[in-house]
N, C-alpha and C positions, 0 to 999 in steps of 0.2 A: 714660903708664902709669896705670895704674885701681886705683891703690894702694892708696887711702885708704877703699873700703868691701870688702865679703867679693866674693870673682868672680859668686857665684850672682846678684847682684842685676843684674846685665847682662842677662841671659835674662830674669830675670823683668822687668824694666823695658820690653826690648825688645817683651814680648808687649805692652803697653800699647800699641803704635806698631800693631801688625798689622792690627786691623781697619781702619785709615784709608790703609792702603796698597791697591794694585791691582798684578794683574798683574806684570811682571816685576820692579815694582820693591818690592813683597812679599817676592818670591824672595830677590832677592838681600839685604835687608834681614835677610832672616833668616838667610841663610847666613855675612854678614859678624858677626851675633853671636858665634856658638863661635869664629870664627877672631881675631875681637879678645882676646875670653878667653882663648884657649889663650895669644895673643902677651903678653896682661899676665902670665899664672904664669908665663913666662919670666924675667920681671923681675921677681917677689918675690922678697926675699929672707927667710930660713930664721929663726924669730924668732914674738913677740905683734905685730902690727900696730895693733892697735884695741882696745882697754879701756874698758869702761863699766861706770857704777855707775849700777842700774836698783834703786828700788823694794828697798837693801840688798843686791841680788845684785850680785855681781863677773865682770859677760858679758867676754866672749872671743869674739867672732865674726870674726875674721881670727886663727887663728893656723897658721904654714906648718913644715912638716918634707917628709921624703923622703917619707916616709908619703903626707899629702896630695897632696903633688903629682904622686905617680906616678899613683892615682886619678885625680885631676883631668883630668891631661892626657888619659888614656881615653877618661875624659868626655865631653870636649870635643871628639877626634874621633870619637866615639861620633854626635854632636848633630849635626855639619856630615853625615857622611855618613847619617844618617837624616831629617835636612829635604831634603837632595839626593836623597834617594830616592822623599821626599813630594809631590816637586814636582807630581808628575802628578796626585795628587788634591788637587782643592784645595778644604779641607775645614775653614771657618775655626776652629769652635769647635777641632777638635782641634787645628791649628795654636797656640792661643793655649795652650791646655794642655798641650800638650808641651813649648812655651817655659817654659812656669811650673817643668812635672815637672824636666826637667833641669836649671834654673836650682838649683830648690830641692835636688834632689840634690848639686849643684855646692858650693853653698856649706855641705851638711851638712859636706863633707868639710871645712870650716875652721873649725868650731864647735868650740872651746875648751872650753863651758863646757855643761850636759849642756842649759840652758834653750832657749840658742841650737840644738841639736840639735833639740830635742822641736820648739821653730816648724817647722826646716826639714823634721821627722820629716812632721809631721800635711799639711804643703802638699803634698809628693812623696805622701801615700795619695788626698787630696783630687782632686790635680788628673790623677795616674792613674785615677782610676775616671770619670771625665770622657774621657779616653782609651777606654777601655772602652767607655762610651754611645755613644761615637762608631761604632763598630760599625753600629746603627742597627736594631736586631732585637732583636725579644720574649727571646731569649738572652741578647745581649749585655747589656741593659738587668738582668735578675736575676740574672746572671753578676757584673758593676756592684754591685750593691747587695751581696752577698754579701762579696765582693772591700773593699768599704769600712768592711764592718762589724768585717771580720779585722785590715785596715790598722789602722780607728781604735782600736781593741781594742789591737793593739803600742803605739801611741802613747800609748793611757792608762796602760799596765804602763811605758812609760818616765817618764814624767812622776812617777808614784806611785812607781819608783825614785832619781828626781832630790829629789823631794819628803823623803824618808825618808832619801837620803842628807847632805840637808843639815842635817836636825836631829839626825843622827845623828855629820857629821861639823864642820859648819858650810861646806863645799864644796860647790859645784856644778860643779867642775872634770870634764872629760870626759877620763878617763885612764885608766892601768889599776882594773880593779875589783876580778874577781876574785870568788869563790863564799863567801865567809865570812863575809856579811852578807848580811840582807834586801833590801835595795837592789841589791846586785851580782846576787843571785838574778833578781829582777824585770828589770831591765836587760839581763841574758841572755836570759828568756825574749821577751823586747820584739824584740831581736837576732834570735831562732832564729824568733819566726813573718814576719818581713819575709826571713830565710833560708831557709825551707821546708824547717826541721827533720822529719825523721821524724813524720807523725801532727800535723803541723802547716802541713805541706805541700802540700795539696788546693788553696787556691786559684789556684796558678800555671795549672795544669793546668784550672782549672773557668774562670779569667777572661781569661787567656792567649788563647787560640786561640778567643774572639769576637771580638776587637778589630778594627778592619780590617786589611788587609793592610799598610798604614803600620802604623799604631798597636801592634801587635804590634813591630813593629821596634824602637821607641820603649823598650816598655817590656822587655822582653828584656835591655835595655845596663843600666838602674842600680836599679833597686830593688832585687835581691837582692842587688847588687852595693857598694851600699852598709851593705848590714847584714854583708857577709864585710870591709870597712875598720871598722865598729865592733866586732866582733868580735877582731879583727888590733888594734884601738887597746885594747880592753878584758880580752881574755881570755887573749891569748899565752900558752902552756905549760898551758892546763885541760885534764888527762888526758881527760876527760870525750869534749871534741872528736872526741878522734879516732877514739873507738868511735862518738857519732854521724855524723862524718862519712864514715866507712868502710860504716858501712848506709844513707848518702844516696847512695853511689857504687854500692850492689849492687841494692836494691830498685827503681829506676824501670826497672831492665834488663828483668826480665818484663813491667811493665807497657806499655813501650815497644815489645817486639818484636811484642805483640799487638792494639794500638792500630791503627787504620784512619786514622782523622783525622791528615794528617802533620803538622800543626801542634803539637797533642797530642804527637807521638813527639816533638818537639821541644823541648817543656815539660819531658816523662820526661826528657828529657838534660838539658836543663838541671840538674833537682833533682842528676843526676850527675856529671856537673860541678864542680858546687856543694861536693860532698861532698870532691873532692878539694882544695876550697881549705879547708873548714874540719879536714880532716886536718891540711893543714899548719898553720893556725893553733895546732891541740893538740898538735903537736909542739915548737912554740917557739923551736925554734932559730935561727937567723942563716940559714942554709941554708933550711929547710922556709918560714919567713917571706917569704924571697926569691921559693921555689917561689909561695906562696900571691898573690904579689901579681903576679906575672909570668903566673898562670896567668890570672888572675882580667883584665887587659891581654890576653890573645889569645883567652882564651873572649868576649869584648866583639865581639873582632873576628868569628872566626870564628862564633858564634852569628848574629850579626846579617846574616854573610853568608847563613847559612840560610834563616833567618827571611825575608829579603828575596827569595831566592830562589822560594823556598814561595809568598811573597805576590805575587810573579808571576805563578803560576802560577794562584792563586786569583781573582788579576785580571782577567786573559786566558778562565781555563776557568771558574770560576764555583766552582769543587769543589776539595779540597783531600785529598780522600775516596782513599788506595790502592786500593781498589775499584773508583773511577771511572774513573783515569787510566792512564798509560801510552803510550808511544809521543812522546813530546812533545818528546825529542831534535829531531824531523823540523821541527817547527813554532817552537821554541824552542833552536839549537843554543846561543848565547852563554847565557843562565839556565842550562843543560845543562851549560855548563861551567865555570861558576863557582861551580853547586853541588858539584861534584866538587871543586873548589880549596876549598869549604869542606868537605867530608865527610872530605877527606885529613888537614887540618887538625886536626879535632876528635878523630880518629882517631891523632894523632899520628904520622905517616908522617915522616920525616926529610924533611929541608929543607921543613917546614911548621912556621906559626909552635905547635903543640900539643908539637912534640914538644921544642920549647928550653923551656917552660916544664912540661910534666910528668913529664918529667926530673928536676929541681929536686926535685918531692916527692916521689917515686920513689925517688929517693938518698939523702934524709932520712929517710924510713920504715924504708929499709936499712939505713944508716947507724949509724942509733941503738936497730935490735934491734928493728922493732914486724915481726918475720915474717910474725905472721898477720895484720897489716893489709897490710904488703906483698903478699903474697897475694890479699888481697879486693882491694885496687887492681890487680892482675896481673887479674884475672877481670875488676874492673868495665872494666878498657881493652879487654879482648877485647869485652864487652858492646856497648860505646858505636860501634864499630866494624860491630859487626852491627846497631845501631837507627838509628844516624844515617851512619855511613859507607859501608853499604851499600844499608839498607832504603829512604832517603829517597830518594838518586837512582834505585835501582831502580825503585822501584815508580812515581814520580813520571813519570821519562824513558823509561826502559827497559820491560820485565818483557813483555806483552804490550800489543800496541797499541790502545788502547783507540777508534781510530778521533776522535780527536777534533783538529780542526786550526784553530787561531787564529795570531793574530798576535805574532811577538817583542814581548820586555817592551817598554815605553816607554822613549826614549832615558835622560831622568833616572834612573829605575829602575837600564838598564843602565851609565850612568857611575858611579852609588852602590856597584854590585853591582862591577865593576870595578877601582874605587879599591879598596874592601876586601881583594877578591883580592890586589891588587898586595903591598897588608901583610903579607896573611898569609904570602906564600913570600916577602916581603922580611923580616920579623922571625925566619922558618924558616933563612934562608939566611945574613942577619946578625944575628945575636941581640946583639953589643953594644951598640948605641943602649937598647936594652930594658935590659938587664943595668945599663947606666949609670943607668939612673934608679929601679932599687931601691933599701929602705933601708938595707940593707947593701951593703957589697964583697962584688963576687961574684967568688968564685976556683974558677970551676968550668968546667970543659970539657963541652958538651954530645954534641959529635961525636969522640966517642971508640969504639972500633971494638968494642967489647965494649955500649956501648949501642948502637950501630947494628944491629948485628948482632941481639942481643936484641928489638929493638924487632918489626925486619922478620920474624923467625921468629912473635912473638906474632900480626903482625897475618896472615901467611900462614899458618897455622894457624886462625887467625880465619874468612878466608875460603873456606880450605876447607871447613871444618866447615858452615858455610852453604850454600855450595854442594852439598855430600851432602845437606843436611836438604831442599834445594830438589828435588833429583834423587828424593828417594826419597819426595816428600810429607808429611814429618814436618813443615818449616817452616810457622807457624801462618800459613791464608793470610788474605789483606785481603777480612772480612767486614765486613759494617755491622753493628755490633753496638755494644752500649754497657758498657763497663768499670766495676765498682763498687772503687769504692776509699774512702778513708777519710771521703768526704765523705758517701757514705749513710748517715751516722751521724747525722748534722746534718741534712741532708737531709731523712732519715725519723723522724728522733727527735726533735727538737726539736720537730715538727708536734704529733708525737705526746703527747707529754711537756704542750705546751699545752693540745689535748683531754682529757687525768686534769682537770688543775686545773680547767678549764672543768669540766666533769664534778662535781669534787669540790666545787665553791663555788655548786654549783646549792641542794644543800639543807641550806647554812650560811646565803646569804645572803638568800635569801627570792628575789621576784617584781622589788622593785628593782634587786636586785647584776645578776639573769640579764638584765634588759633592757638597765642599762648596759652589761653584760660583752658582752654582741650587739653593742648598737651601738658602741663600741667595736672589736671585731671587724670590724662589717662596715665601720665609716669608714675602716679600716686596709685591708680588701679593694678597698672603691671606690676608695680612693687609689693603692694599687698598678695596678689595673686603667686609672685616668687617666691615672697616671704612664706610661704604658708606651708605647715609642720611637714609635709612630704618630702619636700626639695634641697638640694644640698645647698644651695644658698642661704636659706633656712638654720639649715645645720651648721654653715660657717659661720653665718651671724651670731645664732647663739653664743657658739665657743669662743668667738671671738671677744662678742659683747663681755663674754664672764672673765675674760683675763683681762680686757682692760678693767672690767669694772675694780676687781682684785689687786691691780698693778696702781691703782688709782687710792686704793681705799688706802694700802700698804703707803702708798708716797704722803699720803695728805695725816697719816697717825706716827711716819718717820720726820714729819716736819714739826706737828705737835709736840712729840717726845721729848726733841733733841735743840728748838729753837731755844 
């Protein structure tokens, strides 16, 4: 067992081994990573592992509870079933980067102490927006930049949290926080932009759906997914939560069911999703916490079955576009059907893994009196149902035939895509293995005939409703059109906001300030314009950027280890 340092540094280690491997034995190199980690958190035991005394900080980078390790384990079959899905492109740089991402995700979850957090914070923004470039398009590449500027933006508001709480407290313990200090403030909002809080949310949705059809898969499983476990470690019972995570669960609904790009509608769900986990977080209780962490274990799953599926389809047909496709059952029956095993899912249909974990919040909402959020979850599950439970396989497989005919996913693809399914109506069907690894006792019955019943009236009333809107042409149809959402803010403003200043320091600063402020200006345009995914400069930077990043990660976890 792999006891003695944090699980993350496995993956991350591992990518070091990648590029000198080939071929099959690449593959499986990488696949035996996550399944070595998963088998070491079996054998942790619950406790501080590792204590170090750095430079007068008191680091905690191994320490294990229920908490952690339910995560974890996600995680980690998070990681084996989206490298088993990668297999078919084989795409080194993003290989080596996605090793890092989920490593470093991996071991946020055991970071004790808030320092050790911020390292594992800043390497999961880094080595995601690297994922991103992978992409390989003028898109994806300032979709990339945008996407890292926001990451490293949370990272600095955690860091300047950690920093002021420990002059504040003499701690850098990562625990409950809480809203009643400056620190805890900062550290929340560090939290809600890696969550895609309301109005902070844009870049899932802007960086998301360039990635490649892997890389999407990749990064879907733990970035947001790790800021609802600090969240869940820091904020348990913040009223706050749960009015915004009640308008994270209602607002992607419109943007979703209008949205063309499926990948996009995919994003939109996600954001809601998301909302139902940080509901339960602000609820607090033993109950809603359970719900929060169980849901947050089968949206893993079933997301990524989407996402994979989607990325099939994008593989094969080239377009991802509702507009373009249809018909594709014919060409693609297995993707066909394991999309539907995931739409059921997310959907919450009884005996799917969605409906044993949002239940859990469901019952906690009710439970403890929040009606009109019960309510707005009552709508957002109808919602999610008509964007991702319907709309996806429809328009994707079904709707009209769009005449276009390729070949079934690739076998690795469809094993990835497979496995997953098997969870999802095996965690729907047995929800105790799940239940057992919350961090409470769960005393709860999910299939009980008044939720069963409930559930199936919401979602056939759901489908109805759709079904009229489609009969009668009210349903918005699948236009190529482009959605403005909160990012035209930044987008347009920011640009904007630069021209005043440029503008206004023209006849302050004389003939000097204007030629530096140009060139300036334009050394930052040339450089974007170099930098961009065509150009070998482009290509050095990257390769470059990932061996320092790696040569950096290695010296900063050889100094932790060994001071």
């Amino acid at each position: 067992m792999i006891t003695s340092l944090p699980p993350g540094l496995l993956l991350i280690g591992g990518a070091l081994v990648v590029p000198f491997l080939r071929g099959w034995l690449r593959w499986a190199w990488m696949l035996a990573l996550p399944v070595l980690g998963f088998v070491d958190l079996i054998g942790l035991e619950h406790g501080i592992h590792l204590s170090i005394s750095l430079f007068d900080y008191h680091l905690q980078p191994l320490r294990v509870d229920k908490l952690s390790l339910a995560f974890g384990y996600i995680f980690y079959i998070a990681a084996f079933l989206g490298i088993l899905y990668a297999v078919t492109i084989n795409e080194t740089s993003e290989q080596i980067a996605a090793l890092i991402y989920m490593g470093s995700a991996v071991g946020a979850l055991f970071a004790g102490d808030l320092i050790t957090l911020f390292l594992y914070w800043e390497v999961t923004a880094v080595a995601s927006a690297f994922i991103i470039w992978s992409g390989r398009s003028e898109a994806a590449y300032r979709a990339g930049m945008r996407y890292l500027v926001i990451q490293v933006t949370s990272g600095v508001l955690l860091l300047s949290g950690a920093l002021i709480q420990v002059a504040e407290t003499g701690s850098i313990a990562f625990g409950a926080s809480g809203l009643d200090s400056v620190a805890g403030i900062l550290i929340f909002f560090a939290f809600g932009i890696k969550c895609a809080f309301p109005f902070l949310h844009n870049w899932l949705q802007d960086a998301y759906p360039e990635a490649s059809p892997t890389g999407t898969v990749f990064l879907s499983a733990f970035t947001t997914k790790l800021a609802i476990y600090g969240l869940a470690r820091g904020y348990a019972g913040e009223e706050i939560l749960i009015w915004i995570g009640a308008l994270m669960t209602a607002f992607p609904i419109f943007y979703a069911v209008i949205e063309n790009d499926l990948r996009r509608v995919l994003a939109y769900s996600l954001n809601n999703q998301l909302g139902f986990m940080v509901v339960g977080v602000g609820i607090g209780t033993e109950l809603s916490l359970n719900g929060t962490v169980a849901h947050a274990f089968t949206h893993i799953l079933y997301k990524s079955l989407l996402f994979m599926s989607m990325g099939a389809v994008l593989y094969r047909v080239g377009t991802v576009k509702g507009s373009e496709l249809g018909g594709l059952y014919k060409s693609m029956p297995w993707t066909t059907a394991f999309c539907i095993v995931g739409a059921a899912s997310i959907s919450a249909f009884p005996l799917f893994s969605g409906f044993v974990s949002k239940s859990l919040i469901m019952s906690s909402a009710a439970g403890e009196g929040w009606v009109i959020i019960w309510l707005v979850l009552l709508f957002a599950s109808a919602g999610v149902f008509h964007h991702s439970g319907i709309k996806i396989p429809y328009f994707a497989f079904f709707a009209h035939d769009s005449g276009k005919r390729c070949k079934e996913a690739p076998l690795p693809m469809l094993l990835a895509m497979g496995a997953t399914a098997i969870l999802c109506i095996g965690v729907g069907v047995w929800s105790s293995p799940l239940y057992a690894l919350l961090p409470y006792e769960v005393n709860y019955t999910p299939y009980t005939t008044a939720h069963v019943i409930t559930q199936l009236q919401l979602l056939m009333f759901s489908a109805l409703a759709f079904a009229v809107l489609m009969r009668t042409g009210l349903y918005p149809p699948e236009l190529k059109s482009v959605n403005l959402d909160i990012d035209w803010i930044y987008r347009r403003g920011f640009p904007a906001i630069g021209r005043m200043l440029y503008r206004a320091a023209r006849p302050l600063g004389g003939t000097m300030t204007i030629i530096s402020t140009k060139t300036a200006l334009g050394g930052l345009s040339r450089l974007v314009r170099l930098t961009g995914p065509e150009s070998t400069l482009a290509r050095t930077w990257q390769t470059a950027g990932m061996v320092a990043l790696i040569v950096t990660i290695m010296a900063l976890y050889l100094v932790v280890s060994f001071v």
